[in-house]
mmCIF file of the N, C-alpha and C atoms, coordinates in Angstrom:
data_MODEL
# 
_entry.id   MODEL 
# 
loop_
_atom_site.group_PDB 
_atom_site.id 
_atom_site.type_symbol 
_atom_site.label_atom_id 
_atom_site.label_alt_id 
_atom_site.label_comp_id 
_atom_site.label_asym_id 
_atom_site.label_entity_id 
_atom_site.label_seq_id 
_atom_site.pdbx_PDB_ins_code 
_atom_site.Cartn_x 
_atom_site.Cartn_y 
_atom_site.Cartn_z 
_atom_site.occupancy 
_atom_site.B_iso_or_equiv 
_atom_site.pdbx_formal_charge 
_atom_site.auth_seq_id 
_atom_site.auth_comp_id 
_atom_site.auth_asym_id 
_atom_site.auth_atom_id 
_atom_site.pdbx_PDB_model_num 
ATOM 1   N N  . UNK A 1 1  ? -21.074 143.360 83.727 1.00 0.00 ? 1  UNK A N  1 
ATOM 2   C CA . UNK A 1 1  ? -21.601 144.214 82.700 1.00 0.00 ? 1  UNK A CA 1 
ATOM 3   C C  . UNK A 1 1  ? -22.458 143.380 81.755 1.00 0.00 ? 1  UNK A C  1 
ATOM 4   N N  . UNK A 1 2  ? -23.547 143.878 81.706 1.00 0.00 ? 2  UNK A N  1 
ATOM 5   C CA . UNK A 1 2  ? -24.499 142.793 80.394 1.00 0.00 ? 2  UNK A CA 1 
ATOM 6   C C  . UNK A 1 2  ? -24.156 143.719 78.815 1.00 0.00 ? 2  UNK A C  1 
ATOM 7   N N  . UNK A 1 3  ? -24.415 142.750 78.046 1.00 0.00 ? 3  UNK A N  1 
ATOM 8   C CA . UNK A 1 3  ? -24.038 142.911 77.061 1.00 0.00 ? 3  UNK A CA 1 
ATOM 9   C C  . UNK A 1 3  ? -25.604 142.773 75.920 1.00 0.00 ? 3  UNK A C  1 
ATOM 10  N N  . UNK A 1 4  ? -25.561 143.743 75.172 1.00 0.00 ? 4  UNK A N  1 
ATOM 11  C CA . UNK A 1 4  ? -27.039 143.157 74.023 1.00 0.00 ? 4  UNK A CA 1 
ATOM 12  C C  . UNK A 1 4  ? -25.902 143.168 72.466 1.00 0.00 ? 4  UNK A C  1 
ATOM 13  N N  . UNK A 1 5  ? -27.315 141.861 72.579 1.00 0.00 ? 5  UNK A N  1 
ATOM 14  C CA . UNK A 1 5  ? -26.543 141.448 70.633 1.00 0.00 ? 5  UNK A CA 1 
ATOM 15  C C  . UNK A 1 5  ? -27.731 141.286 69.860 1.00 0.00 ? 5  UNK A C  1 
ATOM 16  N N  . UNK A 1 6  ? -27.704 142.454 68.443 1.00 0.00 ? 6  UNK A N  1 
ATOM 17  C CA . UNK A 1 6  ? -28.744 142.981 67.933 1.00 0.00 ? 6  UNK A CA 1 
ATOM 18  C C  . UNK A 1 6  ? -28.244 142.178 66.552 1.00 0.00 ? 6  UNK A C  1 
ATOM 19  N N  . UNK A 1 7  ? -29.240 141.819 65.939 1.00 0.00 ? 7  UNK A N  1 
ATOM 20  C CA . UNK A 1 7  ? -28.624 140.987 64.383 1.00 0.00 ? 7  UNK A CA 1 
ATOM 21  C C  . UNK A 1 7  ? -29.753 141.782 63.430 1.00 0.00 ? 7  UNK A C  1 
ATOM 22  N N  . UNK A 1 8  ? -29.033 141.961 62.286 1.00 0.00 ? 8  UNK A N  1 
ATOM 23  C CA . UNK A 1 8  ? -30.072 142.661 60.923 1.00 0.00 ? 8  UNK A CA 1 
ATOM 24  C C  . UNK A 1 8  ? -30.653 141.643 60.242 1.00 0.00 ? 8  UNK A C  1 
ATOM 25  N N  . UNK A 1 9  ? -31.627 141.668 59.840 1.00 0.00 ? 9  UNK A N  1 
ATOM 26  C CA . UNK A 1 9  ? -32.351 140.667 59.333 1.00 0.00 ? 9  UNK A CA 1 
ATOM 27  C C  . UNK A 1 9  ? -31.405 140.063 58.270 1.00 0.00 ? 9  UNK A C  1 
ATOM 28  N N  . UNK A 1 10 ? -30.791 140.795 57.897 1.00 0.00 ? 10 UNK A N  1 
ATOM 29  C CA . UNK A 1 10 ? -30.077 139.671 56.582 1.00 0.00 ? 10 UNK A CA 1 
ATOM 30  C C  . UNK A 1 10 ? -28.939 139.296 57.479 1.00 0.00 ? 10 UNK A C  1 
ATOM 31  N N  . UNK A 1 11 ? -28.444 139.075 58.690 1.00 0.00 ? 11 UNK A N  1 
ATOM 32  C CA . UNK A 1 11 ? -27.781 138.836 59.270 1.00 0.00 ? 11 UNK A CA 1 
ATOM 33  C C  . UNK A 1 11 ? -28.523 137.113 60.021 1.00 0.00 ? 11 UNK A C  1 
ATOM 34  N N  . UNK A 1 12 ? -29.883 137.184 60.500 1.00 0.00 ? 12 UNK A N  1 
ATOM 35  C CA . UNK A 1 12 ? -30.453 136.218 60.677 1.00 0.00 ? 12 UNK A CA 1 
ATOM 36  C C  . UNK A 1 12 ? -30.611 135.240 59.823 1.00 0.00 ? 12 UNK A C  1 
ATOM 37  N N  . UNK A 1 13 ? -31.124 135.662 58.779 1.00 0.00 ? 13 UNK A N  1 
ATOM 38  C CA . UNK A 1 13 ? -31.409 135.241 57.227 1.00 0.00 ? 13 UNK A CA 1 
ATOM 39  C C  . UNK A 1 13 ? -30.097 134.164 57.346 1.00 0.00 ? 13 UNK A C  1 
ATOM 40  N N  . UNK A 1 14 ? -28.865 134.890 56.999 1.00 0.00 ? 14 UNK A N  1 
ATOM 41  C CA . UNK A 1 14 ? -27.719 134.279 57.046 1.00 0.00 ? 14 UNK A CA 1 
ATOM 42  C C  . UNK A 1 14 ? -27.375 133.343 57.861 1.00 0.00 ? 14 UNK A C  1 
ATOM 43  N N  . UNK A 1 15 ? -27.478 133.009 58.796 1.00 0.00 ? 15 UNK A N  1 
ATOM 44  C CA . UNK A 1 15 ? -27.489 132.632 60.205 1.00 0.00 ? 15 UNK A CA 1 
ATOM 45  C C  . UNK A 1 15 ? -27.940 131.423 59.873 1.00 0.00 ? 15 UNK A C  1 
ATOM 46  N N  . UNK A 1 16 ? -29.323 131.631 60.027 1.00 0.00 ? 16 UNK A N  1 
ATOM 47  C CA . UNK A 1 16 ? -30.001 130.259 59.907 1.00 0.00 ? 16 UNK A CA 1 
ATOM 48  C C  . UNK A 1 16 ? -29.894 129.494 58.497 1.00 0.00 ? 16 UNK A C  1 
ATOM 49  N N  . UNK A 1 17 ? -29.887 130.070 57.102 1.00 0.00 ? 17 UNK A N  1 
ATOM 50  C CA . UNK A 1 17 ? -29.761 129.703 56.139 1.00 0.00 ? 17 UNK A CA 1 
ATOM 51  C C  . UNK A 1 17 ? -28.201 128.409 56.534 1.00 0.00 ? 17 UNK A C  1 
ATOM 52  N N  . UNK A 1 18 ? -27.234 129.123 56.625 1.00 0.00 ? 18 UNK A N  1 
ATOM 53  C CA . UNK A 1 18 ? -26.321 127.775 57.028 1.00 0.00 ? 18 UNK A CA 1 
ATOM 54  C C  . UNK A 1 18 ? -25.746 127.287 57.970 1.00 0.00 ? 18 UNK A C  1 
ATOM 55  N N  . UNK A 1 19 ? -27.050 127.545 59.410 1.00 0.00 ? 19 UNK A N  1 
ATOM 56  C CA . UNK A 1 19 ? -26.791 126.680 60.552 1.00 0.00 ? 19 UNK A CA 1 
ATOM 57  C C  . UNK A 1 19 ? -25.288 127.437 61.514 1.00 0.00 ? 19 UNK A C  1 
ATOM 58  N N  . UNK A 1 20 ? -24.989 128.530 60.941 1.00 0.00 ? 20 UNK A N  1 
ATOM 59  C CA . UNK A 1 20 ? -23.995 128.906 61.953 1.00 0.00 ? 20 UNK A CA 1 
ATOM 60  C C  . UNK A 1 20 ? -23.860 129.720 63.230 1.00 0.00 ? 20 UNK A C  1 
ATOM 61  N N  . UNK A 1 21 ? -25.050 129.448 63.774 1.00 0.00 ? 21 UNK A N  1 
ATOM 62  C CA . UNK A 1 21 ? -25.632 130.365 65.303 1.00 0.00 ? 21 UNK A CA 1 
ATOM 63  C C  . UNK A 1 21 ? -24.639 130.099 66.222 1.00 0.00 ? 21 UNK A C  1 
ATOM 64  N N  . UNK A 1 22 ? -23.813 129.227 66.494 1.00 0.00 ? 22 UNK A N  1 
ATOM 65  C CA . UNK A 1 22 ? -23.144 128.457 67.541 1.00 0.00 ? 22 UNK A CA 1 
ATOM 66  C C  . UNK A 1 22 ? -21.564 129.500 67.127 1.00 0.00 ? 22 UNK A C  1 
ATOM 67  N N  . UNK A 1 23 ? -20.960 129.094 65.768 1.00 0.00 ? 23 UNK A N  1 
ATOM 68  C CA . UNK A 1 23 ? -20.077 129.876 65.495 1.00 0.00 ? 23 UNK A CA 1 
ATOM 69  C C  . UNK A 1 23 ? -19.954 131.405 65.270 1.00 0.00 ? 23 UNK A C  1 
ATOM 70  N N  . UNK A 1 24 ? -21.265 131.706 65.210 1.00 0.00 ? 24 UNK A N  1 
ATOM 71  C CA . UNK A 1 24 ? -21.204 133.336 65.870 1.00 0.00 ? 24 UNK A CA 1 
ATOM 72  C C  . UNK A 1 24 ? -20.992 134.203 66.901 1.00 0.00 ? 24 UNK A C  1 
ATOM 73  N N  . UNK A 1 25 ? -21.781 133.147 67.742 1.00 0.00 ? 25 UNK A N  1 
ATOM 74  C CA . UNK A 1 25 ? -22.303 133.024 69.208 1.00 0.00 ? 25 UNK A CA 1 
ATOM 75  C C  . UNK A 1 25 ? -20.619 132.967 69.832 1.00 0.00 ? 25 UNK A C  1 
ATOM 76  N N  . UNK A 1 26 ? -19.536 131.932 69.324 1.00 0.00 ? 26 UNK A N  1 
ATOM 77  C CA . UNK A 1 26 ? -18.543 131.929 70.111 1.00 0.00 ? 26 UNK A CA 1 
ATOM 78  C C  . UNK A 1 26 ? -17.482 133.123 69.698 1.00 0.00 ? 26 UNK A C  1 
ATOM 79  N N  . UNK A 1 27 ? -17.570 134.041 68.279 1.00 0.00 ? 27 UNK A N  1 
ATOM 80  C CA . UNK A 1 27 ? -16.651 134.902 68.084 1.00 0.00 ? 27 UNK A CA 1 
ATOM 81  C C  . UNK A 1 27 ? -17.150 136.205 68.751 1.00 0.00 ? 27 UNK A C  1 
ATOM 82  N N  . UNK A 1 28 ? -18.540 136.136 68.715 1.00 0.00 ? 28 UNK A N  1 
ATOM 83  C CA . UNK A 1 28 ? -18.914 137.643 69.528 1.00 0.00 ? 28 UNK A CA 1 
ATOM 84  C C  . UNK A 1 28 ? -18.271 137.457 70.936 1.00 0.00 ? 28 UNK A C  1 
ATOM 85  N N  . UNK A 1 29 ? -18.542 136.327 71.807 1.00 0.00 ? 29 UNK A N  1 
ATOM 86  C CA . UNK A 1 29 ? -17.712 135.993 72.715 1.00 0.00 ? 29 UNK A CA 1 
ATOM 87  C C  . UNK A 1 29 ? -16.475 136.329 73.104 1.00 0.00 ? 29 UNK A C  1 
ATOM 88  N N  . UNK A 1 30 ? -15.731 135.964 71.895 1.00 0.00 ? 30 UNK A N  1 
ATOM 89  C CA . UNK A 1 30 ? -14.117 136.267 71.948 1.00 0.00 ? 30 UNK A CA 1 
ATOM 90  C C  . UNK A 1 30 ? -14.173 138.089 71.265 1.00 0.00 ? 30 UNK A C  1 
ATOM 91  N N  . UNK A 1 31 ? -14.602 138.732 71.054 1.00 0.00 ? 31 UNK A N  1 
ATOM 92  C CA . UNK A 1 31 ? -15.264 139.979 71.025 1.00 0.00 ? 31 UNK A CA 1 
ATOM 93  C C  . UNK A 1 31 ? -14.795 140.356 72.667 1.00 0.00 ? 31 UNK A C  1 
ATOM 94  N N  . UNK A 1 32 ? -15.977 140.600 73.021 1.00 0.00 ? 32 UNK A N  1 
ATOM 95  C CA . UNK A 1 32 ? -16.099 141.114 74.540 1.00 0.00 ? 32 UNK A CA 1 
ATOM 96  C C  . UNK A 1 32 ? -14.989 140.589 74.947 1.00 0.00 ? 32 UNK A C  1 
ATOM 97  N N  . UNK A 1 33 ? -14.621 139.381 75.285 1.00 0.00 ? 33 UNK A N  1 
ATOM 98  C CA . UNK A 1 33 ? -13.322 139.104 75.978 1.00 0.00 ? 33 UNK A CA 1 
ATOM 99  C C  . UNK A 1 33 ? -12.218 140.343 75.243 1.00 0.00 ? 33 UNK A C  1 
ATOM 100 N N  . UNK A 1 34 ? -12.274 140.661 74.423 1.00 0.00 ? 34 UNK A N  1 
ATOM 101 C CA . UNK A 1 34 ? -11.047 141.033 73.847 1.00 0.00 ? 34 UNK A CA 1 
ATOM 102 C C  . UNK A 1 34 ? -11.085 142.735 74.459 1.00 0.00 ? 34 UNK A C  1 
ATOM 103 N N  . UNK A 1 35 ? -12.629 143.342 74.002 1.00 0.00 ? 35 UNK A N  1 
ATOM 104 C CA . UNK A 1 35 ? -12.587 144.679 74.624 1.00 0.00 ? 35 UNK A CA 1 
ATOM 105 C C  . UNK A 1 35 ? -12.387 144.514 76.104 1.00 0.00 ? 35 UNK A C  1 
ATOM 106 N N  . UNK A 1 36 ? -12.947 143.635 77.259 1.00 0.00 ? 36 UNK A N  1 
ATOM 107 C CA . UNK A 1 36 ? -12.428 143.696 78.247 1.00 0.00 ? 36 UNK A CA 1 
ATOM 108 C C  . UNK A 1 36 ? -11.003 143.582 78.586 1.00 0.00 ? 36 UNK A C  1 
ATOM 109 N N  . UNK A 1 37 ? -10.058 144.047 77.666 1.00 0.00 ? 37 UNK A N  1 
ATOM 110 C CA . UNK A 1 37 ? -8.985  143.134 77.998 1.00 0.00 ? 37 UNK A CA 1 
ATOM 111 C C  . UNK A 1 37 ? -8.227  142.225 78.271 1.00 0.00 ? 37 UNK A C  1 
ATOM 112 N N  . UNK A 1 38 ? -9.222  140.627 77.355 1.00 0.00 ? 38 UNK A N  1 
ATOM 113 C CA . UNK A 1 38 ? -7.851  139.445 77.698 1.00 0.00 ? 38 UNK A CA 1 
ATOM 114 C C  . UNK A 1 38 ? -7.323  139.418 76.313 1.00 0.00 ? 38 UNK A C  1 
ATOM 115 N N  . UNK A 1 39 ? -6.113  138.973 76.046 1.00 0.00 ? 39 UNK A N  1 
ATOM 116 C CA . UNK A 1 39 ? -5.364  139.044 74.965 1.00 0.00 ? 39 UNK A CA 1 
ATOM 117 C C  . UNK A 1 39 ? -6.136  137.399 74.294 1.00 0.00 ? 39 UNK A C  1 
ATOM 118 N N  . UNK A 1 40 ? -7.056  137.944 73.547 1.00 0.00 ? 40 UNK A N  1 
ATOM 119 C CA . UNK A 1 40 ? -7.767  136.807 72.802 1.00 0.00 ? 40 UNK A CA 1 
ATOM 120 C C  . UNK A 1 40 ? -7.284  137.469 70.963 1.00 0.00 ? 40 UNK A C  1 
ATOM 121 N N  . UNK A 1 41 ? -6.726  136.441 70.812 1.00 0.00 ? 41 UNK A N  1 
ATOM 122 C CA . UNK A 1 41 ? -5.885  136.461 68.912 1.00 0.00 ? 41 UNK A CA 1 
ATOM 123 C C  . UNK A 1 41 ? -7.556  136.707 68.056 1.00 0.00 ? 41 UNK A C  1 
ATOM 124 N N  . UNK A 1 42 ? -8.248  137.433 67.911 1.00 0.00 ? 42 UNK A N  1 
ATOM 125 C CA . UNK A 1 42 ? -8.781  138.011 66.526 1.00 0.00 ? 42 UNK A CA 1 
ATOM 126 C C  . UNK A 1 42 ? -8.639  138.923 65.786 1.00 0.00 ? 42 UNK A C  1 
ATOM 127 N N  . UNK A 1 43 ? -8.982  138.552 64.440 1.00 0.00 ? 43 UNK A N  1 
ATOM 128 C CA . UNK A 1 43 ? -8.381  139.556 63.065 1.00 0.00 ? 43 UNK A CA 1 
ATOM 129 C C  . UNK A 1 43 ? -9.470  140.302 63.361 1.00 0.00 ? 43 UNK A C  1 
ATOM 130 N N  . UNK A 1 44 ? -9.067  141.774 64.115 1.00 0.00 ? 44 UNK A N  1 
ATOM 131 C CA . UNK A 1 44 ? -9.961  142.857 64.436 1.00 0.00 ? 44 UNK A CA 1 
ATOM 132 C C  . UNK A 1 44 ? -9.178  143.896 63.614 1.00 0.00 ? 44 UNK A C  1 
ATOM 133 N N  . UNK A 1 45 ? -10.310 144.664 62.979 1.00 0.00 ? 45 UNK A N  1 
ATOM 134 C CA . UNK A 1 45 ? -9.812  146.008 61.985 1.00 0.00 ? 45 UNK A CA 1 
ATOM 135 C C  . UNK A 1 45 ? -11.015 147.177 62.226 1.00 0.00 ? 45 UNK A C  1 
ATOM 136 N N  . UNK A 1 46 ? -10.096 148.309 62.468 1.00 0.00 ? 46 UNK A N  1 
ATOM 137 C CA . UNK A 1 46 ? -10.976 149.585 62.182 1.00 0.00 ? 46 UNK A CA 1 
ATOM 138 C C  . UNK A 1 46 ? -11.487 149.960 61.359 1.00 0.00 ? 46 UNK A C  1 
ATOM 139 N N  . UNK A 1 47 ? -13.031 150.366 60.853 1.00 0.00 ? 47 UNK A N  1 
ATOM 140 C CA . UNK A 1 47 ? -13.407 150.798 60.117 1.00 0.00 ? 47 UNK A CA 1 
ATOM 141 C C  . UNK A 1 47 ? -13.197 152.393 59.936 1.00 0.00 ? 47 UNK A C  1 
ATOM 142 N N  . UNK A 1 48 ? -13.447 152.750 58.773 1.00 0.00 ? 48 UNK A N  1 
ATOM 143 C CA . UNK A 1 48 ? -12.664 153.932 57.896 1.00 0.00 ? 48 UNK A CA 1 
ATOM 144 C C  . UNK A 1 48 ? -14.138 154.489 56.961 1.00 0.00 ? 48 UNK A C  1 
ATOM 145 N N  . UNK A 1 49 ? -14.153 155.613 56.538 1.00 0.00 ? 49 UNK A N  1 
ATOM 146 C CA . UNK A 1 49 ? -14.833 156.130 55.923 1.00 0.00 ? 49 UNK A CA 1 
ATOM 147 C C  . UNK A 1 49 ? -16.457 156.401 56.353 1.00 0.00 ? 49 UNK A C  1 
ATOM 148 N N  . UNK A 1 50 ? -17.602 156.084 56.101 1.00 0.00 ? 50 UNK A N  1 
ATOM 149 C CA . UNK A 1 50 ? -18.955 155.615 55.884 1.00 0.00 ? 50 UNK A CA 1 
ATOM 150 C C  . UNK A 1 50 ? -19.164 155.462 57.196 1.00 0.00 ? 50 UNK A C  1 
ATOM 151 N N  . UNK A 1 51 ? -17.948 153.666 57.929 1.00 0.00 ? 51 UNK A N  1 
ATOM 152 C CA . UNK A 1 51 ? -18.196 153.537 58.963 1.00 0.00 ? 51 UNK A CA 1 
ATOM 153 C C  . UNK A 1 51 ? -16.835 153.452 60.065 1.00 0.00 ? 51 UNK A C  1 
ATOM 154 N N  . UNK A 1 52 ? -16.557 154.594 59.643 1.00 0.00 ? 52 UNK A N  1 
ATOM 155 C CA . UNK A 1 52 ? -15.645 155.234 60.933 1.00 0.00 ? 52 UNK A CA 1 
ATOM 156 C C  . UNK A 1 52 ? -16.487 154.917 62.067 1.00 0.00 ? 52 UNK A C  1 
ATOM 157 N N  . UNK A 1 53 ? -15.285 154.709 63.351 1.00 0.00 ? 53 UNK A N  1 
ATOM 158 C CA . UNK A 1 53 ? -16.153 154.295 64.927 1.00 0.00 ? 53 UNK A CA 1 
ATOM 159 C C  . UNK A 1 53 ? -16.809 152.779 64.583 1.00 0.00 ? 53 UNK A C  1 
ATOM 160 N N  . UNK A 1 54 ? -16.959 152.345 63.854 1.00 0.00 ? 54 UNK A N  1 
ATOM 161 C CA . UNK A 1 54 ? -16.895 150.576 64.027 1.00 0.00 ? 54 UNK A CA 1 
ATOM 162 C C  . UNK A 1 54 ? -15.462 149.837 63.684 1.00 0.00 ? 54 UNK A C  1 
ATOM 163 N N  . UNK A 1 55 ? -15.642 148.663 63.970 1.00 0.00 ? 55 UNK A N  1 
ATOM 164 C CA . UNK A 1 55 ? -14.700 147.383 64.095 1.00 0.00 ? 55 UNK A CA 1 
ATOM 165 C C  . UNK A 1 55 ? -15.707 146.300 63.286 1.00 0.00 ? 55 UNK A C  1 
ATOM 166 N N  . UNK A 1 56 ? -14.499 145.758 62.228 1.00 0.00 ? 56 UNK A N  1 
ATOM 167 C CA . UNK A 1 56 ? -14.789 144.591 61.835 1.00 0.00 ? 56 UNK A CA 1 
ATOM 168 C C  . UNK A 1 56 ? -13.765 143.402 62.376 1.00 0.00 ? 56 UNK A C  1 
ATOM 169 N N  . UNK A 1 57 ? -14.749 141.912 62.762 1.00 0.00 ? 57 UNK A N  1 
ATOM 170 C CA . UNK A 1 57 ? -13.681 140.960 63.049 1.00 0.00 ? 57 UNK A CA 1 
ATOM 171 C C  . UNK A 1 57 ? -14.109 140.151 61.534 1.00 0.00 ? 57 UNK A C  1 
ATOM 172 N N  . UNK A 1 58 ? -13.198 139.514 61.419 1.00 0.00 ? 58 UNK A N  1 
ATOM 173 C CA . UNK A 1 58 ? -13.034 138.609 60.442 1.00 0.00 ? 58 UNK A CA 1 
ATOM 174 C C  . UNK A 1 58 ? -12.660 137.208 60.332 1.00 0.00 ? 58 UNK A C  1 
ATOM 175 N N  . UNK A 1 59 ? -13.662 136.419 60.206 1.00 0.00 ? 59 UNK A N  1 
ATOM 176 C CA . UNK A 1 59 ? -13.138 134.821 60.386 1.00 0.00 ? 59 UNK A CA 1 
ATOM 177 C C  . UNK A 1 59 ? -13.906 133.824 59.156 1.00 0.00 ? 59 UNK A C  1 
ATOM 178 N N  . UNK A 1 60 ? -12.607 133.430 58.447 1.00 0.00 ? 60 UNK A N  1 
ATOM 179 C CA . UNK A 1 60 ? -13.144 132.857 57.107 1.00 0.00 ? 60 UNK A CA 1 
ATOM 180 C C  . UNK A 1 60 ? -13.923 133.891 56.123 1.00 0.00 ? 60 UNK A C  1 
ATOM 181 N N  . UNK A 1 61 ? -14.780 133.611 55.836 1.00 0.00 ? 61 UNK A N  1 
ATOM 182 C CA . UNK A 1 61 ? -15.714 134.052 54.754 1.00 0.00 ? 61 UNK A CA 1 
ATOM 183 C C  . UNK A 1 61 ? -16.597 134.830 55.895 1.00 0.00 ? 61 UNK A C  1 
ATOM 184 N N  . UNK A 1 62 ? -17.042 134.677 57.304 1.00 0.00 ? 62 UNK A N  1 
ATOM 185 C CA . UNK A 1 62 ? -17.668 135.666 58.204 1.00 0.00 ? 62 UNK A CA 1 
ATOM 186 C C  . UNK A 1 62 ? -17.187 137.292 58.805 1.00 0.00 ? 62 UNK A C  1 
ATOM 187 N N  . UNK A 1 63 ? -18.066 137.981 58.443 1.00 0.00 ? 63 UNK A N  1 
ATOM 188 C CA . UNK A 1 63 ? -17.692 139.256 58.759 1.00 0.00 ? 63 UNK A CA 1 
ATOM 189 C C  . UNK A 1 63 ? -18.911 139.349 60.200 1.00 0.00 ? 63 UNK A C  1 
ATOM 190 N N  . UNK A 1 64 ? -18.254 140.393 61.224 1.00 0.00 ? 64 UNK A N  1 
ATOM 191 C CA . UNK A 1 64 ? -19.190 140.946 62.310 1.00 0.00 ? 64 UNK A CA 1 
ATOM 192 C C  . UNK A 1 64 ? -18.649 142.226 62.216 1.00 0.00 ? 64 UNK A C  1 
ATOM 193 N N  . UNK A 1 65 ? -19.627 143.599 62.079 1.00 0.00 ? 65 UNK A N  1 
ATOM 194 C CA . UNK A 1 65 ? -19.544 144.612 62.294 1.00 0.00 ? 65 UNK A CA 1 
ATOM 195 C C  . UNK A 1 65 ? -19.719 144.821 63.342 1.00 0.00 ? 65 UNK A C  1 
ATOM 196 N N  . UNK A 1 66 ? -18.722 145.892 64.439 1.00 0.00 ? 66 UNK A N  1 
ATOM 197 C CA . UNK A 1 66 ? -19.836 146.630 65.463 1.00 0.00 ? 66 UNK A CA 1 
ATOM 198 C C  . UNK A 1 66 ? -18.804 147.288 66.005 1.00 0.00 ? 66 UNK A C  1 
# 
């Protein structure tokens, strides 16, 4: 299954501002692993309200919506 990964400009902005492409790159990773079903440990939460039908993961001070 291919997968697309779309970033918002203030998401890039962010990104490159402090060099963390690599550590994104490996939680979206553990993402997909996780919806495919391997038991990979991330702080995954349902979103509620506004954005009901998304998931936030959470690592440190980094948020990924989707």
């Amino acid at each position: 299954m291919k997968w697309k990964v779309e970033y918002s400009h203030e998401a890039i902005k962010l990104i490159k501002k402090h060099d963390i492409h690599s550590e994104v790159r490996e939680e979206i990773k553990k993402i997909i692993m996780r919806i495919q079903g391997n038991n990979i440990n991330v702080d995954l939460k349902k979103l509620t309200g506004n954005w009901s039908g998304y998931h936030r993961l959470r690592k440190g001070n980094l948020r990924i919506i989707f």
